[in-house]
Structures are given as structure tokens and as C-alpha cells.
DRENPADO-338807 format. One record per residue: x, y, z of N, C-alpha, C in turn; residue in three letters; residue number from 1. Coordinates in nm, 2 decimals, decimal comma. Example, Ala and Ser with C-alpha at 12.3 -4.5 7.8 and 13.67 -1.06 7.14 Angstrom:
BEGIN
      nx      ny      nz     cax     cay     caz      cx      cy      cz  resn  resi
    1,32   -0,57    0,78    1,23   -0,45    0,78    1,32   -0,33    0,78   ala     1
    1,28   -0,22    0,71    1,37   -0,11    0,71    1,29    0,00    0,79   ser     2
END
This chain:
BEGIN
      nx      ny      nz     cax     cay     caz      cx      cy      cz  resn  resi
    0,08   -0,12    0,00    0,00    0,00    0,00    0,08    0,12    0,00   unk     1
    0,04    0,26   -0,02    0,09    0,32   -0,04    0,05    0,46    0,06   unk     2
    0,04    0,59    0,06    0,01    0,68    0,14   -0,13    0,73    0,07   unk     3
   -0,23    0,73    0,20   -0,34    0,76    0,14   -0,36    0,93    0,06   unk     4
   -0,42    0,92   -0,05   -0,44    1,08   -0,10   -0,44    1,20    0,05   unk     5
   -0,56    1,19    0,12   -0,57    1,26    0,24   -0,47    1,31    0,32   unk     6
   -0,38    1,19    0,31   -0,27    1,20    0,42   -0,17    1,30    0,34   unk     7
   -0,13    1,25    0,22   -0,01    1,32    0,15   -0,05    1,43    0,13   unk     8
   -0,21    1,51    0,13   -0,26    1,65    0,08   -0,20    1,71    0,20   unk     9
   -0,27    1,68    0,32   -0,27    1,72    0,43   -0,07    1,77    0,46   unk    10
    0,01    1,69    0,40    0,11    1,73    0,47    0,20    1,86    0,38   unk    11
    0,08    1,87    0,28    0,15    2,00    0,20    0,05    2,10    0,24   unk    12
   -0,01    2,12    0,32   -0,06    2,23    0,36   -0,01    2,33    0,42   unk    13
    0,01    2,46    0,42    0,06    2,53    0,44    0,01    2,63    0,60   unk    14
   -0,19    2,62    0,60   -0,19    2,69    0,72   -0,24    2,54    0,78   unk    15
   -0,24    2,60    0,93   -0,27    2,46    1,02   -0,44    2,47    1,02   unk    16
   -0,50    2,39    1,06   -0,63    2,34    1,08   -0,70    2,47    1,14   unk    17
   -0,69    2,54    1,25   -0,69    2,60    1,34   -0,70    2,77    1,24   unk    18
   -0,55    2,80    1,16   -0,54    2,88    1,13   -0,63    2,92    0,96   unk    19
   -0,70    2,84    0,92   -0,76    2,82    0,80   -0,90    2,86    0,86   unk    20
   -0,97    2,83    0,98   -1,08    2,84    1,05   -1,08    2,99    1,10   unk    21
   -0,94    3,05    1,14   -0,94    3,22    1,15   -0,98    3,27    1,01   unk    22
   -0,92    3,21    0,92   -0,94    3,30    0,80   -1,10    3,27    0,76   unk    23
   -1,13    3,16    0,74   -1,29    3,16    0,68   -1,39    3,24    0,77   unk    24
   -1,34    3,24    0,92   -1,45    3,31    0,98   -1,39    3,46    1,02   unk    25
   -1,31    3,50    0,98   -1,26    3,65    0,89   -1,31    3,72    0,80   unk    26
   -1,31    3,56    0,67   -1,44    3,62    0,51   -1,56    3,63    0,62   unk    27
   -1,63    3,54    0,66   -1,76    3,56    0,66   -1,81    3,66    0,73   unk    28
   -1,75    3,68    0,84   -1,79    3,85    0,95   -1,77    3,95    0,88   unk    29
   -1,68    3,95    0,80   -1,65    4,09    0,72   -1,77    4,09    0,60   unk    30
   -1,79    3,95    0,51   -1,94    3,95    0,41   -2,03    4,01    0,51   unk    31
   -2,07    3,92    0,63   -2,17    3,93    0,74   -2,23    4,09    0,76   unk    32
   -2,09    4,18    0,74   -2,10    4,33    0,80   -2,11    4,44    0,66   unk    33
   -2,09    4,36    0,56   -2,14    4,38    0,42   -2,00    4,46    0,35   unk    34
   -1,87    4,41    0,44   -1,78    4,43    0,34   -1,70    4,29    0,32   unk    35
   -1,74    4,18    0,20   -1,69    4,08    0,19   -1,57    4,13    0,09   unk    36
   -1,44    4,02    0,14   -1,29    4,04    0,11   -1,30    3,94   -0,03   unk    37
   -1,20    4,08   -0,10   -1,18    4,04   -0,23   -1,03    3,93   -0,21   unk    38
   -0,99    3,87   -0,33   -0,92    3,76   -0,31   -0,77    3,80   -0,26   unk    39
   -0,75    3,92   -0,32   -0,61    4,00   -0,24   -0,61    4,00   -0,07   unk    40
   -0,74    4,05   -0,02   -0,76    4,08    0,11   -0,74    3,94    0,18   unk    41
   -0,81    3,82    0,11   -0,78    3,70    0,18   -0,64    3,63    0,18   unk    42
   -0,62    3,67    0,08   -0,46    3,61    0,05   -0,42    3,69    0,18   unk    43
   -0,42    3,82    0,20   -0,29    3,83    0,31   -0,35    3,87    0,43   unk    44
   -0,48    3,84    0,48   -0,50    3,76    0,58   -0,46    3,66    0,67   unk    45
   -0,43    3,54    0,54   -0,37    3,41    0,54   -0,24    3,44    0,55   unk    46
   -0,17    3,53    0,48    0,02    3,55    0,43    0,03    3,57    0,61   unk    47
   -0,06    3,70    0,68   -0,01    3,78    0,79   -0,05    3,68    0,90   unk    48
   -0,06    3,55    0,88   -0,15    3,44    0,94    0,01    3,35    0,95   unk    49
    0,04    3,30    0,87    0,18    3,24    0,82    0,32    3,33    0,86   unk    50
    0,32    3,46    0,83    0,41    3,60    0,89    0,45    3,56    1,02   unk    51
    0,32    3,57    1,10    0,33    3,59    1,26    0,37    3,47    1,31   unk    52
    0,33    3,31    1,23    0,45    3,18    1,29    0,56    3,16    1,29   unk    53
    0,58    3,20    1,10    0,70    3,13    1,10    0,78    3,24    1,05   unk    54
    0,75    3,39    1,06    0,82    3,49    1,04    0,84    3,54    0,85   unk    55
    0,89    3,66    0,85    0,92    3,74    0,75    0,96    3,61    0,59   unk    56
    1,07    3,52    0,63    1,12    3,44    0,56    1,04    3,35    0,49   unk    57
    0,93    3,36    0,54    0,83    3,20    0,51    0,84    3,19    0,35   unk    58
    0,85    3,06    0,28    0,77    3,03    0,20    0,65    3,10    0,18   unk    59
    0,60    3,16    0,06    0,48    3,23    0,01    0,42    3,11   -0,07   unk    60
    0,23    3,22   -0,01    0,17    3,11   -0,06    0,17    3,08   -0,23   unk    61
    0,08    3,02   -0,27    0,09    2,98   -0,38   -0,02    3,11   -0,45   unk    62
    0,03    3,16   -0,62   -0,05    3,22   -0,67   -0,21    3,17   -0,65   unk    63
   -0,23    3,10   -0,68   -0,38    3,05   -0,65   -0,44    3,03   -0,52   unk    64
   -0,34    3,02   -0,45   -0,41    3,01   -0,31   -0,56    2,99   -0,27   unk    65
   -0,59    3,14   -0,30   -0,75    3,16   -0,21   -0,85    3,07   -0,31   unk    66
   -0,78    3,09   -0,44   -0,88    3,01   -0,60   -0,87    2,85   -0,52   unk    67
END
């Protein structure tokens, strides 16, 4: 056998479980309050999400990211 799909997605992920749940419920209070974030705004929600763990140097996310 080999490594399940799930497993090997999961270990390229870039925000943690925890930190993906800040950002979705970021978009939605901000739609919620009738200013929903354009795909720039979420990208570096997530970037300043990633910034504050692993610092200035991090790997950036991928162009597609939020897509």
C-alpha cells in the first residue's frame, strides 16, 4: 500500500487546521457586515496568518491560493 491521497494532501498544507478556521471566519464577518474580502484581502489575511509563525522568511503562498 501506499500513502493515502488525504494524508499526503494534508502534509502539503501550508496553514494549520486552526489557522484556516481564522481566515474563513474573517471572510464571513466581514461578508456578514457587508464588506466581503476580495481575493487580495484573503490572501494576506492568510500571508499575515503564516508571517506571525514562521516569520518574515516563510515560503509564500501559492499564486492560487485563495482560488
Amino acid at each position: 500500500g501506499g500513502t493515502a491521497m488525504s494524508a499526503f494532501n494534508a502534509g502539503k498544507q501550508r496553514l494549520m487546521l486552526e489557522e484556516e478556521r481564522v481566515v474563513v471566519d474573517f471572510c464571513l464577518e466581514s461578508a456578514d457586515q457587508g464588506f466581503p474580502l476580495t481575493h487580495s484581502n484573503t490572501y494576506a489575511a492568510a500571508d499575515g496568518i503564516l508571517t506571525a509563525r514562521m516569520g518574515e522568511d516563510h515560503e509564500p503562498l501559492g499564486h492560487n491560493w485563495v482560488n
